[in-house]
DRENDO-1510 file (C-alpha; in Angstrom, 1 decimal, always signed):
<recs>
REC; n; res; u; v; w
REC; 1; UNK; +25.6; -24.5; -1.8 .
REC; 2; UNK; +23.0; -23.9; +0.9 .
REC; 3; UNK; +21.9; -21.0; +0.1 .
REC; 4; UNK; +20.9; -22.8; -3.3 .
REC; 5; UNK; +18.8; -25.3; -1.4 .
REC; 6; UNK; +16.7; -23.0; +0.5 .
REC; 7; UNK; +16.3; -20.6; -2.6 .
REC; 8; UNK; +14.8; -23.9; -4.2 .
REC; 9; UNK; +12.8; -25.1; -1.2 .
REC; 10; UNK; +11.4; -21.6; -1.0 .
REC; 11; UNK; +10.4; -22.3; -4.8 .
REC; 12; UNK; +8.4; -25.6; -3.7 .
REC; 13; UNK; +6.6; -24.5; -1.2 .
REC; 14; UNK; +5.6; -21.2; -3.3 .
REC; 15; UNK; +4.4; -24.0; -6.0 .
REC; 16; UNK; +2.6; -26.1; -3.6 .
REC; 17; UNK; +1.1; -23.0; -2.1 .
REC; 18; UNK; -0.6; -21.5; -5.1 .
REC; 19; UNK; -4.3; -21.1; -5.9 .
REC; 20; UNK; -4.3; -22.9; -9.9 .
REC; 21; UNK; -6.5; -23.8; -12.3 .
REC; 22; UNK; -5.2; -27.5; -11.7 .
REC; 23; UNK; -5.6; -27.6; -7.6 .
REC; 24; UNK; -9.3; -26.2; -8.3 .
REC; 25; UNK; -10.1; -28.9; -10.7 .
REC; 26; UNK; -8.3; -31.8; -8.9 .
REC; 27; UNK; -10.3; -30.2; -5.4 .
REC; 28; UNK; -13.8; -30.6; -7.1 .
REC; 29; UNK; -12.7; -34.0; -8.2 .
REC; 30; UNK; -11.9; -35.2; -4.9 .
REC; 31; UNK; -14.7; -34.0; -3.0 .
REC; 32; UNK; -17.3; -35.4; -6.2 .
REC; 33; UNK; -15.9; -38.5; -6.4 .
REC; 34; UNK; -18.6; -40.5; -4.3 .
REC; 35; UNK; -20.8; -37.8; -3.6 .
REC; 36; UNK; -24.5; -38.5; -4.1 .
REC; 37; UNK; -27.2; -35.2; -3.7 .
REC; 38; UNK; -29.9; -37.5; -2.7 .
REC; 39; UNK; -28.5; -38.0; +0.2 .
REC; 40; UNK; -28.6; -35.9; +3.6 .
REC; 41; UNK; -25.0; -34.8; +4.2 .
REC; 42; UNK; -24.4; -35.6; +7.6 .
REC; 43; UNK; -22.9; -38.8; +8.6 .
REC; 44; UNK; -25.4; -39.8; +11.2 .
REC; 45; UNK; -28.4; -40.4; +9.5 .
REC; 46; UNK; -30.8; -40.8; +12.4 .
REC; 47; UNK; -30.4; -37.0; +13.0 .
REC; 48; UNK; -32.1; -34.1; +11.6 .
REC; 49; UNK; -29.4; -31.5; +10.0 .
REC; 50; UNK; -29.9; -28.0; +11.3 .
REC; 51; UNK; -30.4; -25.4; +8.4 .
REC; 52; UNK; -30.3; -21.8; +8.9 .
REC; 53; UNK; -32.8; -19.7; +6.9 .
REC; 54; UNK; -33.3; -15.4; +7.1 .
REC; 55; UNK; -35.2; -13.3; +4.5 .
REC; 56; UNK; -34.1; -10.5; +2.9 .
REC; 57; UNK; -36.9; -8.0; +1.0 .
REC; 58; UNK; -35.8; -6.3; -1.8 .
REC; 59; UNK; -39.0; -5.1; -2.6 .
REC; 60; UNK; -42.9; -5.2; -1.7 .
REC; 61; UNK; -44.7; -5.3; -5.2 .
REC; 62; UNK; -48.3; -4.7; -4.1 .
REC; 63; UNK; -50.6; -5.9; -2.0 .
REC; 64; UNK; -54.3; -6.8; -3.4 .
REC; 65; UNK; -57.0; -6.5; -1.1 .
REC; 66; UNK; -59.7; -7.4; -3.3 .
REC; 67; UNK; -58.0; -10.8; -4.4 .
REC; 68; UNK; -56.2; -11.2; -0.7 .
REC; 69; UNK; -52.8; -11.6; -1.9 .
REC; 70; UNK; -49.3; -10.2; -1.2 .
REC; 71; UNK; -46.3; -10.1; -4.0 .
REC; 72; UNK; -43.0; -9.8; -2.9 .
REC; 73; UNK; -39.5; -9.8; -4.1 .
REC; 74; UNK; -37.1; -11.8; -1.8 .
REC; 75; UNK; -33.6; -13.6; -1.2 .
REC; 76; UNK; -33.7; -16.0; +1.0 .
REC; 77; UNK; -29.9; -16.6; +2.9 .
REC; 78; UNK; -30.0; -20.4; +3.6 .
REC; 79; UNK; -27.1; -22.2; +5.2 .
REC; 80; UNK; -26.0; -25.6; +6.8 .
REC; 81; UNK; -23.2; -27.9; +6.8 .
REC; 82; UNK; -22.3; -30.8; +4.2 .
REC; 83; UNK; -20.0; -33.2; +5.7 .
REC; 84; UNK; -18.8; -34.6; +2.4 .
REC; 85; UNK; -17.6; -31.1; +1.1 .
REC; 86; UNK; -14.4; -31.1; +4.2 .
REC; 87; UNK; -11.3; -30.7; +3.2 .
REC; 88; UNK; -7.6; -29.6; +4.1 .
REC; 89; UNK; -6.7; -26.0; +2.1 .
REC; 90; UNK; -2.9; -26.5; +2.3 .
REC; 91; UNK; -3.3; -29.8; +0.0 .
REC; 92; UNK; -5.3; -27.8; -2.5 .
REC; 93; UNK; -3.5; -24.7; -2.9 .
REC; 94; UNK; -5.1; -22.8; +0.1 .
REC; 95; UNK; -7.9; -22.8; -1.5 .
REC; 96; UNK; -10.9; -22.2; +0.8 .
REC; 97; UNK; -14.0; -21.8; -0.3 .
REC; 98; UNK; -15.3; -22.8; -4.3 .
REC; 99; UNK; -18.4; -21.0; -5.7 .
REC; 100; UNK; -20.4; -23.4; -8.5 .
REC; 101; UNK; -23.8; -24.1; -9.5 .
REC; 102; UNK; -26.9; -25.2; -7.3 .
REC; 103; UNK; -27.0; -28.2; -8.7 .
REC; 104; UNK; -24.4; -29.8; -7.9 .
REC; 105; UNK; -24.5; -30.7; -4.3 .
REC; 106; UNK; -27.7; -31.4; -2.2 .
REC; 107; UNK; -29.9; -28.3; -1.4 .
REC; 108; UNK; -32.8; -27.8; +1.1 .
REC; 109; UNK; -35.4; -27.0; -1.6 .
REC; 110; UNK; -37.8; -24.3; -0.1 .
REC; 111; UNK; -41.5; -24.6; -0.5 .
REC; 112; UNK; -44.1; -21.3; -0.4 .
REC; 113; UNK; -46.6; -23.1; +1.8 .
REC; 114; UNK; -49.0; -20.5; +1.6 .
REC; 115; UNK; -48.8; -19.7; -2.6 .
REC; 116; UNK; -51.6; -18.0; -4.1 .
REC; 117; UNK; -50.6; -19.9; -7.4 .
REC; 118; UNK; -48.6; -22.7; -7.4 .
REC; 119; UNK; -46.0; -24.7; -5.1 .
REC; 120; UNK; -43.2; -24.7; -6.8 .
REC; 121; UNK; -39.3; -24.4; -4.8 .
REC; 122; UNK; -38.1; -20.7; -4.4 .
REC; 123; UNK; -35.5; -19.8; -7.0 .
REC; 124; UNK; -33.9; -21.6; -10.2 .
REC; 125; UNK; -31.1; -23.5; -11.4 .
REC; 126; UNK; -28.5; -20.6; -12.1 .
REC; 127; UNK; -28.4; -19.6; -8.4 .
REC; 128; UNK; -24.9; -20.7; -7.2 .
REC; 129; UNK; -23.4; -22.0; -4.0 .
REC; 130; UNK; -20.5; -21.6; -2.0 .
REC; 131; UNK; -18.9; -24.0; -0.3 .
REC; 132; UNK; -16.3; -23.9; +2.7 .
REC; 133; UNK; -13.3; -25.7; +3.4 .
REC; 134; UNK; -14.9; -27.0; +7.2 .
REC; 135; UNK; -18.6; -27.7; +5.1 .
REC; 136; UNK; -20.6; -25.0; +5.4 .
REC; 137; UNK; -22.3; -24.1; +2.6 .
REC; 138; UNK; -24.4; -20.6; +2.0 .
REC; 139; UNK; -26.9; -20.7; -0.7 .
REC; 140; UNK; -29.0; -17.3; -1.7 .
REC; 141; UNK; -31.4; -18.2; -4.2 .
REC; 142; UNK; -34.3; -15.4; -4.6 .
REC; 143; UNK; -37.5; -15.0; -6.4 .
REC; 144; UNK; -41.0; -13.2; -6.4 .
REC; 145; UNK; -43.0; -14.8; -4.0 .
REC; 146; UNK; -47.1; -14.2; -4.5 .
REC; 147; UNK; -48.6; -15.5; -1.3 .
REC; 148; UNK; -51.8; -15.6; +0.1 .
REC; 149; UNK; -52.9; -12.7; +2.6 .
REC; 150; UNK; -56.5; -12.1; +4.5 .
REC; 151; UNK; -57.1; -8.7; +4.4 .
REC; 152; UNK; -58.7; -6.5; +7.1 .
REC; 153; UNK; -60.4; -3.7; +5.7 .
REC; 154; UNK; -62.2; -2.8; +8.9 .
REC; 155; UNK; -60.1; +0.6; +9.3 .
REC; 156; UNK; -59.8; +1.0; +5.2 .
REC; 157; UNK; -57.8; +3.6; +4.3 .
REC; 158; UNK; -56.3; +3.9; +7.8 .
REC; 159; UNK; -55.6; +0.1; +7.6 .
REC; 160; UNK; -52.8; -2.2; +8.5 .
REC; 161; UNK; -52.0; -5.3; +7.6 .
REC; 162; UNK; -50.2; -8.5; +8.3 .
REC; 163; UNK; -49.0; -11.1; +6.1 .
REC; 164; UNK; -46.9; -13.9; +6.6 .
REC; 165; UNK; -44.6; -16.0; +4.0 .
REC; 166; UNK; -44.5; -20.0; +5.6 .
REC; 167; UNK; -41.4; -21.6; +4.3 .
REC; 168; UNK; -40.5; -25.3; +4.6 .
REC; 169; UNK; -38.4; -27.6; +3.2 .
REC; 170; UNK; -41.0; -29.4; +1.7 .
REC; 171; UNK; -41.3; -33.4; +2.1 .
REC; 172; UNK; -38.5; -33.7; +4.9 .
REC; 173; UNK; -39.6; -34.3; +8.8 .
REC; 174; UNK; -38.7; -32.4; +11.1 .
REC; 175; UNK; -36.4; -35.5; +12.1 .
REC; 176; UNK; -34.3; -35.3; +8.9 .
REC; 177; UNK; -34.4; -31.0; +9.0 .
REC; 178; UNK; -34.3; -28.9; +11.3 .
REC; 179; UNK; -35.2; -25.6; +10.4 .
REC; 180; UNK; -33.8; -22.3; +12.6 .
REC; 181; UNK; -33.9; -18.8; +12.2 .
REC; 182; UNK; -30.6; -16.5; +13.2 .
REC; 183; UNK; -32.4; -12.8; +12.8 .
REC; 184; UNK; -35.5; -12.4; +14.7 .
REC; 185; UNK; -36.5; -9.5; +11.7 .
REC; 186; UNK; -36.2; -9.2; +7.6 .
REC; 187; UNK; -33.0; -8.2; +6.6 .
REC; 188; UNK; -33.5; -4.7; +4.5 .
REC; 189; UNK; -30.2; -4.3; +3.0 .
REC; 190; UNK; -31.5; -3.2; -0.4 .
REC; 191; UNK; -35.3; -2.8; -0.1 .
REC; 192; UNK; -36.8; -0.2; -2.6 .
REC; 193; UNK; -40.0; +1.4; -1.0 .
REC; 194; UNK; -43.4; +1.0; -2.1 .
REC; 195; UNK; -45.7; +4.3; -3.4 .
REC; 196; UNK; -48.8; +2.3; -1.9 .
REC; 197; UNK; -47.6; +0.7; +1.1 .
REC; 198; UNK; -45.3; +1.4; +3.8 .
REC; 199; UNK; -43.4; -1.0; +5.8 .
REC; 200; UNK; -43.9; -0.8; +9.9 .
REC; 201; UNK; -42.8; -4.1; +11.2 .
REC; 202; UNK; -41.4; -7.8; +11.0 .
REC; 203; UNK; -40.7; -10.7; +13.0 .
REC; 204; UNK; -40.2; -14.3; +12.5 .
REC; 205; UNK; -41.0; -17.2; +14.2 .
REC; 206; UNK; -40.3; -21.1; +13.5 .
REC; 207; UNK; -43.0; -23.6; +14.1 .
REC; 208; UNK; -41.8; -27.4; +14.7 .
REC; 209; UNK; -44.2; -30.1; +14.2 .
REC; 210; UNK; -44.3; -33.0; +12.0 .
REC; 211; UNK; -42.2; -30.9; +9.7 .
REC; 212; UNK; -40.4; -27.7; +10.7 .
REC; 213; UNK; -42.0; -24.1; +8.9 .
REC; 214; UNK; -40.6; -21.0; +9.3 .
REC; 215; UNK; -42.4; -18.1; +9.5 .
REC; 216; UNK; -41.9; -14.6; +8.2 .
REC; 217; UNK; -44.3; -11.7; +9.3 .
REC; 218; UNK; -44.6; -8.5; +7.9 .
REC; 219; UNK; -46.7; -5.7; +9.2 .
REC; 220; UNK; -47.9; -2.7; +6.7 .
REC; 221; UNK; -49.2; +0.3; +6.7 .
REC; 222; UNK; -51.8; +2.3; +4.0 .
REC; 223; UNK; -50.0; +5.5; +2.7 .
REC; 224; UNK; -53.9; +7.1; +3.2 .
REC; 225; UNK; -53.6; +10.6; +1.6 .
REC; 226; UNK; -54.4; +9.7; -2.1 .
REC; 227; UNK; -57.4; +7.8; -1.1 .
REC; 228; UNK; -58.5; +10.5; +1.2 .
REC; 229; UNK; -58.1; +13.4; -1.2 .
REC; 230; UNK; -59.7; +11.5; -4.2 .
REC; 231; UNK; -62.5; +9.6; -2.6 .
REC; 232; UNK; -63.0; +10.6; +1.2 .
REC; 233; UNK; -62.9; +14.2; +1.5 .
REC; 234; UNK; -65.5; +14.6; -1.5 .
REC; 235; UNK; -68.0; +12.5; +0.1 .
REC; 236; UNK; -67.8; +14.3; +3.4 .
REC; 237; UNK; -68.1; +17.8; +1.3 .
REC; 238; UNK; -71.4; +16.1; -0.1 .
REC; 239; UNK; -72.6; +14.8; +3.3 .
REC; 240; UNK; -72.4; +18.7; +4.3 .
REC; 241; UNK; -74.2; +20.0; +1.3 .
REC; 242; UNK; -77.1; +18.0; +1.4 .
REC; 243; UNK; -79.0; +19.3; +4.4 .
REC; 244; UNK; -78.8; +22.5; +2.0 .
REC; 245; UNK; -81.7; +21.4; +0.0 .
REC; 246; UNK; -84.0; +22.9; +2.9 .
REC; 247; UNK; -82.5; +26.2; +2.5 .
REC; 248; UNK; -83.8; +26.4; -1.1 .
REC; 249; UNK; -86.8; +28.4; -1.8 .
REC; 250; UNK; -89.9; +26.4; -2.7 .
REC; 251; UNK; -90.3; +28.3; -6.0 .
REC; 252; UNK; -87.2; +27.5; -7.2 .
REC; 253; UNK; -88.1; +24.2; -8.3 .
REC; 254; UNK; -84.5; +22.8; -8.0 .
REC; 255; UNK; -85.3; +21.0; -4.5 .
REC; 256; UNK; -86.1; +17.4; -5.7 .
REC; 257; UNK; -83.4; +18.0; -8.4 .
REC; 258; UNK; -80.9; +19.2; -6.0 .
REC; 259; UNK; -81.5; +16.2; -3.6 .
REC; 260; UNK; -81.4; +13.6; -5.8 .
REC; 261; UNK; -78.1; +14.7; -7.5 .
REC; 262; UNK; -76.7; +14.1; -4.3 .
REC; 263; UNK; -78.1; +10.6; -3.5 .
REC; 264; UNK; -76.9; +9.9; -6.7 .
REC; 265; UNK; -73.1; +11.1; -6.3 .
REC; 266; UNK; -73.6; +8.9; -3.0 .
REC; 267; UNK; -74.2; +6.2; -5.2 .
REC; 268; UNK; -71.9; +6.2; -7.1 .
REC; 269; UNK; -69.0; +6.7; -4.8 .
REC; 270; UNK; -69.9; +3.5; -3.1 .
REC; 271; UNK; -69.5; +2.0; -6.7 .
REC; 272; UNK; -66.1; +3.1; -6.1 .
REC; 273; UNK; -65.2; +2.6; -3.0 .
REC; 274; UNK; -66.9; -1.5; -3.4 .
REC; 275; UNK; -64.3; -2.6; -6.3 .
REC; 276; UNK; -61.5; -2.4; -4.1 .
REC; 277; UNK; -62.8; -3.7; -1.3 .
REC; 278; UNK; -62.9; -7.8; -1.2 .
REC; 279; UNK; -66.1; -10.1; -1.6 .
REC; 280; UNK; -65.6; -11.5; +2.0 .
REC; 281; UNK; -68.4; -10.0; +4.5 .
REC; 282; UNK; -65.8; -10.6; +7.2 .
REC; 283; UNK; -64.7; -7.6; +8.2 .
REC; 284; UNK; -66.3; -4.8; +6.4 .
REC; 285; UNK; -65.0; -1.9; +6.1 .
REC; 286; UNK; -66.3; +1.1; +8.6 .
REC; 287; UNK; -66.5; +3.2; +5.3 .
REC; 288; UNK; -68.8; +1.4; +3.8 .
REC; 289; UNK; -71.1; +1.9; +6.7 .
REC; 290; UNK; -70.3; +5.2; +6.6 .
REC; 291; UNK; -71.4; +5.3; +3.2 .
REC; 292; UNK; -74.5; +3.8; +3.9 .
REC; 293; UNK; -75.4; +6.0; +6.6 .
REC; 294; UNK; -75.0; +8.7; +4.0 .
REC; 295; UNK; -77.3; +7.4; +1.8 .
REC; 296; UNK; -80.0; +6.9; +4.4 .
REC; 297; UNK; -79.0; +10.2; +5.2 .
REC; 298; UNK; -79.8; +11.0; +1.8 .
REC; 299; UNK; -82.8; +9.0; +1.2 .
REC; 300; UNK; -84.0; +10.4; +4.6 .
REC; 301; UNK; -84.1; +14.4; +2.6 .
REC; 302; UNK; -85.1; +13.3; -0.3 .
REC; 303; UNK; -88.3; +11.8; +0.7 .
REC; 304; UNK; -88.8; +14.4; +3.3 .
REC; 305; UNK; -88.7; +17.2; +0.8 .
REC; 306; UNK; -91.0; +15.7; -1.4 .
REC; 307; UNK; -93.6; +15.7; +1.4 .
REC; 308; UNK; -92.8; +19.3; +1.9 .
REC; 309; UNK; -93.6; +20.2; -1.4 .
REC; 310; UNK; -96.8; +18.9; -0.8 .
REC; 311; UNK; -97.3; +20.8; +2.4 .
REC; 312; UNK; -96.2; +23.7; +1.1 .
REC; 313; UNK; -98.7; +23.0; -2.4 .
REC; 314; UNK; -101.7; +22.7; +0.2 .
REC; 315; UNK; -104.8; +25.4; -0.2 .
REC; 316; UNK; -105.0; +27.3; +3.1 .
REC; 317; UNK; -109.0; +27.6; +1.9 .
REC; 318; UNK; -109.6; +24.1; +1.0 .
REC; 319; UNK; -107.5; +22.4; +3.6 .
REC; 320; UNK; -107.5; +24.5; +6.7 .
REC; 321; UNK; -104.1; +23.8; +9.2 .
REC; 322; UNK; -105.5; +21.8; +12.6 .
REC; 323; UNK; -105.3; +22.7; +15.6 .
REC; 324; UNK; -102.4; +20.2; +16.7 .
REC; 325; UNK; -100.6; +21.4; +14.1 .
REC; 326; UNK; -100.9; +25.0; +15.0 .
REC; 327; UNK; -99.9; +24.4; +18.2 .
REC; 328; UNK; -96.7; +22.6; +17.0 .
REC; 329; UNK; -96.3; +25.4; +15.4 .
REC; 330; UNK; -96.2; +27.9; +17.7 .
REC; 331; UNK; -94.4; +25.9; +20.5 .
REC; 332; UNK; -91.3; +25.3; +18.0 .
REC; 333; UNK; -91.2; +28.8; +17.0 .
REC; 334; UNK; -91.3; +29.3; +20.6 .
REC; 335; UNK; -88.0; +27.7; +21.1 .
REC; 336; UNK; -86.3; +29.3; +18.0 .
REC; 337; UNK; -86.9; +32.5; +19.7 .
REC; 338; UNK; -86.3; +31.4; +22.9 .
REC; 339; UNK; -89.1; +33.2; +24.3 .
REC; 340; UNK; -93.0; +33.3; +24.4 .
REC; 341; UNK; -94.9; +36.5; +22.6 .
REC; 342; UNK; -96.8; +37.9; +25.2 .
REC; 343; UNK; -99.8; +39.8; +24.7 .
REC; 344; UNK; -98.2; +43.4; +25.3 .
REC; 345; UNK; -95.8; +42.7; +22.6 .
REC; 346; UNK; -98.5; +42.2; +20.5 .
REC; 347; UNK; -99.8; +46.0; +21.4 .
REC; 348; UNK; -97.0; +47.2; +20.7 .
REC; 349; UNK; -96.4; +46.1; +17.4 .
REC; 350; UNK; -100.0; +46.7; +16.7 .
REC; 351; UNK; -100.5; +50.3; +18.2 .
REC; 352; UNK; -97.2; +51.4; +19.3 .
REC; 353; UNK; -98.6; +52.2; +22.9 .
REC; 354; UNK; -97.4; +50.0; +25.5 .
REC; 355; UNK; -99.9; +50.1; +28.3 .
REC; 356; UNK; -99.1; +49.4; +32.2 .
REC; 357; UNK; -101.1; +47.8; +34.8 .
REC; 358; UNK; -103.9; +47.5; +32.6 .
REC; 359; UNK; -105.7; +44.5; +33.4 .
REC; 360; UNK; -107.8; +44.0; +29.7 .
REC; 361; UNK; -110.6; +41.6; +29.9 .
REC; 362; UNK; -112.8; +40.6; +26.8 .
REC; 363; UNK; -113.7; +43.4; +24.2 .
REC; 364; UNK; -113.0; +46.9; +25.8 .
REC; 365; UNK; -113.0; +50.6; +24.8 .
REC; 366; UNK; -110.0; +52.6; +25.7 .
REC; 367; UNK; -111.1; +56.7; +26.2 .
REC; 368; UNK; -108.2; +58.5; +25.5 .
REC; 369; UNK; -110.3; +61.7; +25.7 .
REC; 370; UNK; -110.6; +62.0; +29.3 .
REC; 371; UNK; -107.1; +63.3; +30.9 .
REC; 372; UNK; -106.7; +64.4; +34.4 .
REC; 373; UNK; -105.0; +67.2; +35.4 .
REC; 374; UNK; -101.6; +66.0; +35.5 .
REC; 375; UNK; -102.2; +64.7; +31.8 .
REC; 376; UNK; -102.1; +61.5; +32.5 .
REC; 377; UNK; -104.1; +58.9; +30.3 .
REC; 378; UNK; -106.7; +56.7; +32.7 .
REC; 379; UNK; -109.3; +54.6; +31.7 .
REC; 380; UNK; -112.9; +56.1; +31.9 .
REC; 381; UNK; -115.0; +53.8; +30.9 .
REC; 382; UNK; -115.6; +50.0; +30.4 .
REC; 383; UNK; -118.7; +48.8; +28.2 .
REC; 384; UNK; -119.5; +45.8; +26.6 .
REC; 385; UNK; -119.0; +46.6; +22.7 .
REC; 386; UNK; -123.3; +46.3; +22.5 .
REC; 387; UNK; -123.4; +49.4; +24.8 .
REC; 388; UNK; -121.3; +51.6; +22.9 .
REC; 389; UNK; -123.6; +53.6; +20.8 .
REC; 390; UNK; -124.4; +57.2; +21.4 .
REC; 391; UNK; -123.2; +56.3; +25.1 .
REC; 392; UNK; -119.6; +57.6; +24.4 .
REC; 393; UNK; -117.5; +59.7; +21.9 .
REC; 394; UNK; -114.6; +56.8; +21.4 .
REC; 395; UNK; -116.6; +54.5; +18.6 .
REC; 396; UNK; -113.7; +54.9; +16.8 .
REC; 397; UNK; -111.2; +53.6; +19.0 .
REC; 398; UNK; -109.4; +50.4; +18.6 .
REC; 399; UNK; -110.7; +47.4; +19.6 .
REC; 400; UNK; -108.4; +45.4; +21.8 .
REC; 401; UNK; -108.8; +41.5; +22.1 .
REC; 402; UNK; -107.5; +39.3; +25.0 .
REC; 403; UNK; -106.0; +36.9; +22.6 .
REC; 404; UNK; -106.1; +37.9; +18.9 .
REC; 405; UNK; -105.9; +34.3; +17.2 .
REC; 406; UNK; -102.6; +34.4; +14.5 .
REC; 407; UNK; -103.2; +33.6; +11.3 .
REC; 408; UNK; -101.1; +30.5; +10.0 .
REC; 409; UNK; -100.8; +29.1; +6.9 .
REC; 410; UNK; -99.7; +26.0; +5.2 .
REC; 411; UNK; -96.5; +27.9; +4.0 .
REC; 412; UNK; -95.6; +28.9; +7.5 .
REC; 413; UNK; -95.6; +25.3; +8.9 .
REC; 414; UNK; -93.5; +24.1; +5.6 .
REC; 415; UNK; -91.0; +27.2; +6.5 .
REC; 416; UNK; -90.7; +26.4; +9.8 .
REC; 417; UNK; -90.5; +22.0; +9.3 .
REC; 418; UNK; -87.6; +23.6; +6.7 .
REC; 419; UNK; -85.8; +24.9; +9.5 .
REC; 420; UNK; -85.8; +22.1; +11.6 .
REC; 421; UNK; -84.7; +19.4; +9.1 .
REC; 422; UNK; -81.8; +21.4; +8.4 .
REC; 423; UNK; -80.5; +21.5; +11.4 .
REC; 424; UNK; -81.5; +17.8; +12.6 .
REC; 425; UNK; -79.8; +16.8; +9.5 .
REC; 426; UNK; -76.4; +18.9; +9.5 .
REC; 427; UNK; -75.9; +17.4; +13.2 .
REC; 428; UNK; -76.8; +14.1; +12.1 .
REC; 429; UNK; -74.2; +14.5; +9.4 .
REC; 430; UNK; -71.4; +15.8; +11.8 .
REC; 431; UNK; -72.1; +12.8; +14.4 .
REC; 432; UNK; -71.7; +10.3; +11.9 .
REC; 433; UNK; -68.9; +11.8; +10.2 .
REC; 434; UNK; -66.9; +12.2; +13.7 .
REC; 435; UNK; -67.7; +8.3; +14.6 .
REC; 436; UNK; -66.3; +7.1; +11.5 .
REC; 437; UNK; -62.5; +8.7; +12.1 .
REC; 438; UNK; -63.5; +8.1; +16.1 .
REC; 439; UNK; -64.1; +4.5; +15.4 .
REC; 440; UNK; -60.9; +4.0; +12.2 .
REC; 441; UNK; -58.3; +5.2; +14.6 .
REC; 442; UNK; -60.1; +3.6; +17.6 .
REC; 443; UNK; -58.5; +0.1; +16.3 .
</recs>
């Protein structure tokens, strides 16, 4: 007989035990009974009721630079504690938590505060809930979140930048909600990288005034190479060519041509580079004033060749070069050859006789005729070019000048301005190429 009684006590408690269909529905009857959503679930009113909000990214859409905005897909884990959802799991069936629909119980609605559409909450009506037996409740609604991000384009394509999503539980004080963050970072449990955009950093941050606002940072990087095989290493190829115009012959007749193409190309890449960049003024980016250097550059050749086309057109007859522009001349071809052209190197290209210790003053006669013994060649006689007549046998000796004036013409002085514009402007072109990487990885 006893035996029989605990085999059926056993059964009872088994019974009693077991997670049904009824106990479920007879639960969510009990704890729905009296409850009201519109009411904060705590059961002292005068204070605020601590909700727990973190951010997990699933993915980062885009970011648009030109309109300053940031899309993102997101779920947002958000949990408190409802005092009217308590109960006892041994008088249900050991049931201990219950899953249903949003809109059942009271939520802290989240608000975008900074949307770059509309304020509307974050997530829908077929989100669910789950509720524990001592109250707490964990809701994880999610949604694609378009907020509102200024751009800095200073360093553009070596940028970074940093947006923020403000959450708030939109029209309760911070007396009635209490807003606090567990993680101090995003949660990236099933983010899907970007192409564009990589991700270097996040933080969070609540902010407690007359309402409490979470904060959600998130640093990002510009994955740079497309933009600086496409766009930035054919405009530095073209800031190296251009100087190349004074390398051209004059003849050619391609100079102008040649110059202008470039200035054009210049152009035309800042078309580009201008429709993704924003309309704000504050920052712009350092390669657009690279760009613009360029195209001074460029403007700079193009209107100093055509002015060497006209020196170069210029009649040496009609038009005779002055005398500060001879000496120009002859100082800066001084330098290239690093080295003045004295007056025996001028013997010896004209004669081929270099002569020593011969002190030659005004128009002379040299007498090669006369030898002494040893062979040696001396000077015999000295006479004014009048004299020489019938005076001496050497009338048909060369006549040696003290300084022979050189013969230079409009085409020299175009040759030589040729040579120096090329060079002033491939250095110019290398400084300003090196300060704008010096100065986008400077900041």
């Amino acid at each position: 007989m006893k035996p029989l009684i605990l085999l059926l006590t056993a059964l009872c408690f088994h019974t009693v035990e077991t997670n049904t269909l009824d106990t479920t529905r007879f639960l969510i009857q009990d704890l729905f009974q009296n409850y009201s959503k519109d009411i904060r679930p705590i059961e002292d009113q005068t204070k605020p009721i601590a909700v727990n909000v973190d951010l997990d990214l699933i993915s980062l859409n885009d970011f648009d630079e030109v309109e300053g905005t940031i899309s993102m897909v997101v779920v947002l884990y958000i949990s408190w504690n409802d005092q009217n959802l308590i109960w006892n799991p041994s008088l249900y069936g050991n049931v201990s938590y219950l899953t249903f629909k949003q809109d059942k119980i009271w939520l802290p609605e989240m608000f975008l505060c900074n949307p770059a559409d509309s304020l509307t909450p974050i997530g829908n009506g077929h989100h669910k809930v789950t509720v524990h037996a001592n109250g707490s409740v964990t809701w994880q609604p999610s949604d694609l979140l378009k907020a509102t991000c200024t751009p800095n384009v200073y360093r553009y394509p070596f940028d970074q930048q940093t947006c923020q999503l403000s959450l708030s539980s939109w029209g309760y004080y911070s007396q009635q909600v209490k807003i606090t963050i567990s993680s101090p970072t995003f949660y990236f449990n099933f983010f899907h990288q970007n192409i564009e955009w990589k991700v270097i950093s996040s933080r969070t941050e609540v902010w407690s005034g007359t309402f409490d606002m979470g904060y959600f940072k998130l640093t990002i990087e510009r994955r740079h190479l497309n933009f600086l095989v496409t766009v930035v290493i054919p405009i530095i190829m073209l800031a190296f060519v251009n100087p190349f115009v004074f390398l051209l012959p004059f003849n050619s007749g391609e100079r102008t041509s040649y110059s202008i193409t470039v200035l054009l190309a210049f152009t035309v890449y800042m078309t580009v580079v201008s429709d993704r960049m924003p309309a704000s003024s504050q920052p712009i980016s350092y390669i657009s004033y690279y760009l613009l250097s360029l195209v001074g550059i460029s403007v700079a050749i193009v209107t100093t060749n055509i002015f060497q086309i006209r020196i170069y057109s210029k009649h040496d007859d009609d038009e005779p070069v002055p005398k500060w522009v001879r000496k120009s001349y002859l100082f800066t071809r001084n330098l290239f050859r690093h080295r003045e052209v004295k007056t025996n190197d001028q013997l010896k290209k004209s004669f081929g006789t270099e002569y020593h210790g011969i002190d030659i003053k005004g128009p002379q006669l040299l007498d090669t005729d006369s030898q002494n013994q040893n062979g040696d060649v001396f000077y015999t006689s000295v006479l004014p070019l009048a004299q020489v007549t019938e005076k001496s046998p050497t009338e048909n000796l060369p006549i040696i000048y003290e300084k022979q004036q050189e013969v230079i013409t409009w085409h020299m002085v175009a040759k030589m301005i040729d040579k120096m514009c090329f060079f002033l402007f491939f250095i110019l072109t290398i400084a300003t190429t090196m300060s704008y990487f010096i100065s986008a990885g400077a900041h």
